[in-house]
C-alpha positions in Angstrom: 29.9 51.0 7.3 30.2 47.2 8.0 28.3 48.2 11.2 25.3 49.4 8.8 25.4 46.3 6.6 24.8 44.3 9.6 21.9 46.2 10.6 20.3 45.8 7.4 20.9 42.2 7.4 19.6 41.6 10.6 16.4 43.8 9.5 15.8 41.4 6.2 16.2 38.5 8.3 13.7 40.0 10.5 11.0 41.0 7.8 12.0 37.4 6.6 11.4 35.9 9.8 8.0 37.9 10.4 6.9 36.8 6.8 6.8 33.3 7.7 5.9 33.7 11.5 2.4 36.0 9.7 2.2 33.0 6.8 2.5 30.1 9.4 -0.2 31.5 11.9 -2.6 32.3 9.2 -5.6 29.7 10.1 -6.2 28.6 6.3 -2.6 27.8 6.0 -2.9 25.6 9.0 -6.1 23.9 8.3 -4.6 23.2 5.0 -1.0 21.5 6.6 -3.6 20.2 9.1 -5.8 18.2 6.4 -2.7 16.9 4.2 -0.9 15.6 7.3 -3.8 13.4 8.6 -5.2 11.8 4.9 -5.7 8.4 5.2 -3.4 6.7 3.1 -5.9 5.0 0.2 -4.6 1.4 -0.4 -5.5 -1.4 -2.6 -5.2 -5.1 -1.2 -4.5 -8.0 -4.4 -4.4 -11.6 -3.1 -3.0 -14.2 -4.8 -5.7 -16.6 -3.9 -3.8 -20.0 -5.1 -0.8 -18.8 -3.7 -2.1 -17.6 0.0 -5.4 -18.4 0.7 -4.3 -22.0 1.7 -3.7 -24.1 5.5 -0.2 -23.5 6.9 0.6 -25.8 9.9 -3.1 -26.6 9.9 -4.4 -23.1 9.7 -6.6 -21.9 7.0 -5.2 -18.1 6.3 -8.1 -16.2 5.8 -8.6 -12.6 4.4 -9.4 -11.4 7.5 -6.2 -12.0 8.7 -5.2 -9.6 6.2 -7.5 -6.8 6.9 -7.0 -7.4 11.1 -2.8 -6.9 10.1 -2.9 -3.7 8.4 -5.4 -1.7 9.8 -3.7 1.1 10.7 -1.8 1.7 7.8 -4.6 3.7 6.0 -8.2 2.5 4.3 -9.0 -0.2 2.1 -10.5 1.4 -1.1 -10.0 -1.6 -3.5 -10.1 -5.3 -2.4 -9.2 -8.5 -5.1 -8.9 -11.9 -4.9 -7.1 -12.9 -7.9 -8.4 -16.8 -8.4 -7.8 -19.6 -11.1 -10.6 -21.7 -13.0 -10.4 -25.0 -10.0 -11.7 -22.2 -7.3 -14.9 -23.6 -5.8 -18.0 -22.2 -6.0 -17.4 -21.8 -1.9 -14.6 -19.8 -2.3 -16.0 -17.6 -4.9 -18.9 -16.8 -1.9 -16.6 -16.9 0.5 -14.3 -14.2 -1.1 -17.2 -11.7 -1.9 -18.9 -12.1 1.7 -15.6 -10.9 3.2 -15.6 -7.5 0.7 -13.4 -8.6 -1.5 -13.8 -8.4 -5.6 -13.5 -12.4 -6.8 -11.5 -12.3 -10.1 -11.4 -15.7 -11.5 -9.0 -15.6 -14.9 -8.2 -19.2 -16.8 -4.5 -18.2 -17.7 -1.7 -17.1 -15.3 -2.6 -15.5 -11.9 0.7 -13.2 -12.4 -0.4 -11.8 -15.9 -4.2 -11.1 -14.1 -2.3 -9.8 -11.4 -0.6 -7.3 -13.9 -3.6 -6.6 -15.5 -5.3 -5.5 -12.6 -1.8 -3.5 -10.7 -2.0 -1.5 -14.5 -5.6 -0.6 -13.8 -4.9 0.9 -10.4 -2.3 3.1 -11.8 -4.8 5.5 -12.7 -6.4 5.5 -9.6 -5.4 7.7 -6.5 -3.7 5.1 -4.6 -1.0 5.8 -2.0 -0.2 1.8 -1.2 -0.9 -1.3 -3.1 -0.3 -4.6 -0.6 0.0 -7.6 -2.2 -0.9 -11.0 -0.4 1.4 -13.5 -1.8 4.8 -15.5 -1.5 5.9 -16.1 -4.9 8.9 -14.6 -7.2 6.5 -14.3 -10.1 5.6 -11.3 -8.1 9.1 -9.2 -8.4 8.9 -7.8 -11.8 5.1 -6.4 -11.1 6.6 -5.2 -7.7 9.6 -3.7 -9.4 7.5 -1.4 -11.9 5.6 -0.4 -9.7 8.7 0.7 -7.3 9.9 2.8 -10.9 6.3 4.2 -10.9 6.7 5.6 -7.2 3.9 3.9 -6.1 4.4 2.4 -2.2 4.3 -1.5 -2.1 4.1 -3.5 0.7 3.6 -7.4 1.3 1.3 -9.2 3.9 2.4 -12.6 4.0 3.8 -15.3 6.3 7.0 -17.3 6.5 6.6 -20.5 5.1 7.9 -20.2 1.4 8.3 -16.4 1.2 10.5 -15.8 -2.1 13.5 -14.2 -0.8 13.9 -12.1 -4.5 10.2 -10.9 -3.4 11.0 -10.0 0.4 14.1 -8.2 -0.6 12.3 -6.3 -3.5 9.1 -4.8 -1.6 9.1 -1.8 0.7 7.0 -3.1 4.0 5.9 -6.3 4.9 3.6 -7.7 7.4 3.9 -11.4 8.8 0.4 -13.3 9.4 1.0 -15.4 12.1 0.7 -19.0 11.9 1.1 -20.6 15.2 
């Protein structure tokens, strides 16, 4: 008898086996693993222009630093500088020639930087990368950790918040030299 069960076992795991073998080389099945494997992570890039876009050792950090540091983690779909009332008209231009949204706000960069992290929330974004250095950052960071959204940081060094470097979940260094 015990003899029998085993055989019967062994044929379910079989017909279980075959199942997923049949389900597995089915071509639309594939494709479809195929297609959700290699999507492009969709990410949004916010600068905190006061904050980053500003000469370290002598070297103006540009946003093209940013893009040339994390092009292979997915594409760009939404790009903002976030800006006070004292940027110049030049950096206004210079900021839209290089693709990115100028948002200039005359209160607190942090609360336009909440503003705008709440509006992306109901877009399909896999990754939002936040170019800045400062604490003020954490609790934005933070919710958006609780909201399972991916955050990472692109910064450098020179006064990166340790509260912001510990909170975030990837971070590229811009190299200043």
């Amino acid at each position: 008898m015990s003899e029998l069960n085993n055989e019967l076992e062994m044929h379910d795991e079989r017909s279980k086996l075959e199942k997923i073998a049949n389900r597995i080389s089915s071509i639309s099945y594939i494709q479809s693993v195929r297609s959700f494997l290699s999507r492009e992570k969709k990410i949004a890039v916010i600068v905190d222009g006061p904050n980053f876009l500003r000469k370290v050792k002598n070297k103006q950090v540009k946003l093209d630093d940013i893009e040339e540091k994390i092009k292979d983690e997915g594409k760009i779909v939404i790009r903002k500088v976030l800006l006070n009332e004292f940027a110049g008209e030049s950096l206004l231009q210079a900021v839209f020639n290089s693709g990115y949204e100028p948002i200039v706000t005359a209160h607190d960069i942090y609360i336009q930087m909440a503003i705008e992290v709440t509006k992306l929330l109901s877009e399909k974004i896999d990754s939002i990368f936040f170019a800045t250095r400062h604490a003020r950052a954490v609790p934005i960071v933070q919710k958006l950790k609780e909201k399972g959204v991916e955050v990472a940081l692109i910064t450098y060094e020179s006064g990166l918040s340790i509260a912001l470097k510990k909170t975030i979940d990837k971070i590229f260094y811009i190299e200043i030299d």
